[in-house]
C-alpha positions as CSV (number, residue, x, y, z in Angstrom):
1,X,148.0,27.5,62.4
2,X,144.2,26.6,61.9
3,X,143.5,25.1,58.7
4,X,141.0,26.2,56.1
5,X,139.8,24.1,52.9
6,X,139.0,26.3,50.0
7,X,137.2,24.9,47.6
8,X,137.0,26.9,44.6
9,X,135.7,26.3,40.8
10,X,138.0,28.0,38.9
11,X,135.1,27.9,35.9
12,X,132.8,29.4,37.3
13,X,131.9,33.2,36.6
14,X,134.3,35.1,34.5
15,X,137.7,32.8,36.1
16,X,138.0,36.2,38.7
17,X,139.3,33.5,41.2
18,X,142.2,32.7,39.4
19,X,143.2,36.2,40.0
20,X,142.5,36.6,43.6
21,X,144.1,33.8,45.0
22,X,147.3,35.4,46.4
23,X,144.6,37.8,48.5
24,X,143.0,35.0,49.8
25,X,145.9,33.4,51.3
26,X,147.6,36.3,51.9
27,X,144.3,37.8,54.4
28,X,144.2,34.5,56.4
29,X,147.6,34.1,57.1
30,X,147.5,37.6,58.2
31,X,145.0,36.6,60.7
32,X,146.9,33.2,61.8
33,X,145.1,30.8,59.3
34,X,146.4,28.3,56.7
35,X,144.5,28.4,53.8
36,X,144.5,24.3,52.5
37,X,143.2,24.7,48.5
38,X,141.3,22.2,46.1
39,X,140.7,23.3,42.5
40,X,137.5,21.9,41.6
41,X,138.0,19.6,38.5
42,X,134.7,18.7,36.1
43,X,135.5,15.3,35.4
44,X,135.9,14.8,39.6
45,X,133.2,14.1,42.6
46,X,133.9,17.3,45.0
47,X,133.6,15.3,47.7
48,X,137.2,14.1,47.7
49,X,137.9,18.1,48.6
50,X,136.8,16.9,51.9
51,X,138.7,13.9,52.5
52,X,141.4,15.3,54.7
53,X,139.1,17.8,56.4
54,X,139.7,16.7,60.4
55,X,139.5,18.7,63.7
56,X,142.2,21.1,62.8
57,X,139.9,22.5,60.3
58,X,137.9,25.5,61.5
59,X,135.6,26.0,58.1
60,X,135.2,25.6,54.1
61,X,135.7,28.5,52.2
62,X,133.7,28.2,48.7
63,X,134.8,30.4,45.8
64,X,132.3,29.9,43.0
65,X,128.2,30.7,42.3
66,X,125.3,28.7,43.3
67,X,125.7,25.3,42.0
68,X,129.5,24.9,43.5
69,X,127.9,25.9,46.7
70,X,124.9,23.4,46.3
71,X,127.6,20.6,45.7
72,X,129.9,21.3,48.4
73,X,126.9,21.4,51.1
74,X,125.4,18.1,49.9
75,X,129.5,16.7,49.9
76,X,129.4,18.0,53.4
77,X,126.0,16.4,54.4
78,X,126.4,12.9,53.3
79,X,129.7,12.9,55.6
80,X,128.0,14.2,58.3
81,X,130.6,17.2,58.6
82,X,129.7,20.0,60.7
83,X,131.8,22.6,59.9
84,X,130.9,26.7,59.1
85,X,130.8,27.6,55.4
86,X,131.9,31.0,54.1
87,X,131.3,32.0,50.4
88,X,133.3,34.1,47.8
89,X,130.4,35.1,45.2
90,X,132.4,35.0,42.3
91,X,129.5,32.7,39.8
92,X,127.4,33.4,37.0
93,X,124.2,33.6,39.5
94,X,125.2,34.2,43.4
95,X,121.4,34.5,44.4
96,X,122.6,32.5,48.1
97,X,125.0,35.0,48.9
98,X,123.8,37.8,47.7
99,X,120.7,37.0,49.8
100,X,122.6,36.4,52.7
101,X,124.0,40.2,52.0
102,X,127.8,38.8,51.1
103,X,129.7,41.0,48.7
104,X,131.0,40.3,45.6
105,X,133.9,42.6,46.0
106,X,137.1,39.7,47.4
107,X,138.9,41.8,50.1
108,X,135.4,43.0,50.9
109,X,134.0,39.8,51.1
110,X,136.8,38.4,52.9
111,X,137.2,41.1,55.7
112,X,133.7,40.2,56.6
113,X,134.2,36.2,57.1
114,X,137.5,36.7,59.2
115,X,135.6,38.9,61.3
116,X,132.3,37.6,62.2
117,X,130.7,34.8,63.9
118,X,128.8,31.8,62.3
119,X,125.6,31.5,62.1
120,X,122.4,29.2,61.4
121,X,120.8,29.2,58.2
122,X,117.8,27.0,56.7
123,X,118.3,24.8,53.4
124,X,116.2,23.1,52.0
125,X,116.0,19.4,51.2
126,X,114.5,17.6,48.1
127,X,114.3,13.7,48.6
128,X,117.8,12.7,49.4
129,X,119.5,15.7,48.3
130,X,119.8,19.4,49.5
131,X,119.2,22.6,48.3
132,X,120.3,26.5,49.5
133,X,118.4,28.6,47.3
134,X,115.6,27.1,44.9
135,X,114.1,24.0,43.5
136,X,112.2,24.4,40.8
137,X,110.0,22.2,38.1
138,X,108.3,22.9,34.8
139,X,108.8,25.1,32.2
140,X,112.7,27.2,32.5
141,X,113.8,25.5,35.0
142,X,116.6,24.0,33.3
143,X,117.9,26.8,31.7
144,X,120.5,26.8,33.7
145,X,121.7,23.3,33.2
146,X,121.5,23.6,29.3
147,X,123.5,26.6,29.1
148,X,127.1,26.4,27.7
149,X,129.5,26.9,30.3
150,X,131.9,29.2,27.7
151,X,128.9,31.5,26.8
152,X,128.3,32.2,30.5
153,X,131.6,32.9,31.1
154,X,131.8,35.1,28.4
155,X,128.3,37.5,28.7
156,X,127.2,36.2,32.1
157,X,123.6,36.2,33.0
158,X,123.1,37.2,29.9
159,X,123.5,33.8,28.9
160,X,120.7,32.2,30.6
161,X,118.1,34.5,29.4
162,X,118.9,34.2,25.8
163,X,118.7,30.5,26.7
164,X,115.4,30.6,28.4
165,X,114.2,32.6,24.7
166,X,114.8,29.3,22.9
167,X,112.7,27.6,25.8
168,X,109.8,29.7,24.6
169,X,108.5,27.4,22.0
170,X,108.1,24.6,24.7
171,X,105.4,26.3,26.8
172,X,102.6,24.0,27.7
173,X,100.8,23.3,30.8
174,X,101.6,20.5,33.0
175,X,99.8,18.6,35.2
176,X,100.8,17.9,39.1
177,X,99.7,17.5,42.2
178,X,100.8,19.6,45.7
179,X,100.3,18.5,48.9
180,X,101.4,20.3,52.3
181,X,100.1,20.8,55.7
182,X,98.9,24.1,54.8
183,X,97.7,23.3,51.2
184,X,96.7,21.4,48.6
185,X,96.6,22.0,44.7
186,X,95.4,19.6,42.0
187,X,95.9,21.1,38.9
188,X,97.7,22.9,35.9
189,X,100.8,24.8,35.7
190,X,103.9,25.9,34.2
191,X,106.2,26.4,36.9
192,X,106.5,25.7,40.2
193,X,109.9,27.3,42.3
194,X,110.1,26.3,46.1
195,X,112.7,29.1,47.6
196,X,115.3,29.3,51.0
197,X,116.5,32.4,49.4
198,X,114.7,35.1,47.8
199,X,116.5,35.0,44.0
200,X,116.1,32.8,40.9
201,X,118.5,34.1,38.1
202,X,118.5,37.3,39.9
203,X,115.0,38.2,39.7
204,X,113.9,38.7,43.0
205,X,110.7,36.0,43.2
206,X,110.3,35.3,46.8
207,X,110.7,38.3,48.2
208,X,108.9,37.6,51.5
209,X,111.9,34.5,52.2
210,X,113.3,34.3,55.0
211,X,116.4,32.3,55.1
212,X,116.1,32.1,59.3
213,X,112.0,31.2,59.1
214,X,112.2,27.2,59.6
215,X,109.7,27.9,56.5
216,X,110.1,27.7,52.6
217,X,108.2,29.7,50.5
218,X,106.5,27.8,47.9
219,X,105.8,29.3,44.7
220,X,103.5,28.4,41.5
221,X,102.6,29.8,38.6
222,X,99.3,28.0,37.4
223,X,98.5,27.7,34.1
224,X,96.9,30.5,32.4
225,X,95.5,31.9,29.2
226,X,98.1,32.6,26.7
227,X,96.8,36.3,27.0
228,X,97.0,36.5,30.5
229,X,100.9,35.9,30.3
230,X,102.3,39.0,29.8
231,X,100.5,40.9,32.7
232,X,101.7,38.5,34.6
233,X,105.2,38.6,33.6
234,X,104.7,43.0,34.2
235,X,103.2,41.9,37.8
236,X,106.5,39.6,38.6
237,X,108.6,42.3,37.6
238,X,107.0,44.9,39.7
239,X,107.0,42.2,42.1
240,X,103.6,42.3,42.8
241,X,102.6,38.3,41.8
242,X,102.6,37.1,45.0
243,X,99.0,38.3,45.5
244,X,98.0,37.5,42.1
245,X,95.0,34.8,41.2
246,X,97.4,33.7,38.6
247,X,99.4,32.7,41.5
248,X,99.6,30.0,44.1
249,X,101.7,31.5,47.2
250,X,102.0,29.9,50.8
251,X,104.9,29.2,53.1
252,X,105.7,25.8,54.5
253,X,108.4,23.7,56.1
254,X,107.3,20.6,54.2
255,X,105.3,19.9,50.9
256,X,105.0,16.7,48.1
257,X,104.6,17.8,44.8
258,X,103.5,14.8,42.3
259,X,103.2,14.7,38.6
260,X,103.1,11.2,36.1
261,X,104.5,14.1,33.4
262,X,108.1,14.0,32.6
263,X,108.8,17.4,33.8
264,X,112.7,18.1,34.9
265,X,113.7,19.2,37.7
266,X,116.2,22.0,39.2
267,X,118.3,22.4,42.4
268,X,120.5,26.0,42.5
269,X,121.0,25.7,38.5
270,X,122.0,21.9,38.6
271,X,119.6,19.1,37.6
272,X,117.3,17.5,40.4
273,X,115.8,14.4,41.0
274,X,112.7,12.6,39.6
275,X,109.3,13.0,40.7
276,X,107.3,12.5,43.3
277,X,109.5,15.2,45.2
278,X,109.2,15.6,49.1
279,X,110.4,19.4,50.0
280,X,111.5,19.9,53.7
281,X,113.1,23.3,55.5
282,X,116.1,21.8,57.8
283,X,116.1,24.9,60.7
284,X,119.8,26.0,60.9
285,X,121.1,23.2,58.4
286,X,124.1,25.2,57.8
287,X,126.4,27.5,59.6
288,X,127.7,30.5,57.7
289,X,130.4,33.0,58.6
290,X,130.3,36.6,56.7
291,X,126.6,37.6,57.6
292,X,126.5,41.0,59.1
């Protein structure tokens, strides 16, 4: 039999995993595959899931959301292992997988990995670590990473924006510095986001990404009037700010973004490394299976 190591975060999302692992063994071994499990544990590195990963294993299989994705790919990096990934969307925010057009529905899902070939997607890479939707620094971005893990369990997404409400009194412009090939900033803002994928908390930001481009698309919301907020928010959700004044769009497969502010940071909902930050698109850093 040819051996598959599923990963899976049995936190994350509302626990659906735990309910769906007999169809998850049961669907490989149907199709001659023996399905090799690690249960992801908090107070342990994931990278000891891929210790006994050799050549009879044909690819990971991921159950969990963005951040259990993010941590399996940078495990999987720093080992130099060159195997497919396939993903079961089953987190709070699935913004990778959803971009990449996976479903969220297990047998659908799973059908669709047995059945197709891999192929080469971008990530992105911030300093020493990697990224396969968004990085993001300033104001929200770490939302995410301050949100209970019960409540998001419990309401969802829902979670994150009542969290980003209490974030409101925080607003205030901060000062950095972007430098790229095809630009360069030296200014004010609130947020920057640098996207692979197209989603952040499920609001569809970059919606010009390509995940197949060799190209990141760099995002920055500069800092306005206090007035001049709320049109912009209306222009985001029509999804019409990429064209705005009030925003500084380009595309590039490499960019430094400085800043002697202490402003966090943000990889796929986990926390990111300090400034200076150096951004690069890897071409085809990954291979997925389960794209149509």
């Amino acid at each position: 039999m040819k051996n598959v190591r599923f990963i899976y975060n049995p936190y994350s999302g509302e626990n659906v995993i735990l309910h769906e692992l007999d169809k998850v063994i049961k669907l490989h071994q149907d199709k001659g595959y023996q399905i090799v499990p690690y249960r992801i544990d908090r107070d342990k590195d994931v990278s000891e899931a891929l210790d006994i990963v050799d050549e009879t294993y044909k690819y990971v299989l991921i159950a969990g959301g963005d951040g259990t994705v993010d941590s399996v790919v940078n495990a999987m990096k720093v080992r130099n292992l060159d195997l497919p990934i396939a993903v079961l969307p089953l987190g709070t925010a699935n913004d990778f997988a959803t971009f990449l057009g996976m479903s969220q529905d297990v047998s659908e899902c799973l059908e669709l990995i047995l059945s197709t070939e891999a192929k080469g997607v971008d990530i992105g890479k911030i300093n020493e670590k990697y990224f396969v939707n968004v990085a993001s620094s300033g104001l929200f971005t770490d939302v995410s990473q301050k949100t209970d893990v019960n409540l998001k369990n419990t309401i969802g997404k829902l979670a994150y924006y009542l969290k980003g409400i209490e974030e409101i009194p925080n607003f205030r412009k901060l000062k950095v510095k972007l430098t790229s090939k095809d630009m360069i900033y030296d200014g004010e803002m609130y947020l920057v986001l640098v996207f692979n994928g197209q989603t952040a908390g499920s609001f569809k930001l970059a919606n010009r990404a390509d995940v197949a481009d060799g190209m990141l698309d760099v995002i920055m919301i500069k800092a306005v009037a206090i007035r001049e907020i709320l049109p912009l928010l209306i222009s985001i959700l029509k999804g019409e700010h990429l064209d705005s004044d009030k925003v500084l769009y380009f595309k590039t497969d490499d960019v430094l973004i400085e800043s002697t502010e202490d402003i966090v940071t943000d990889i796929d909902g986990e926390r990111g490394p300090d400034f200076p930050l150096h951004i690069q698109c890897i071409k085809d850093g990954i291979k997925v299976l389960g794209i149509k």
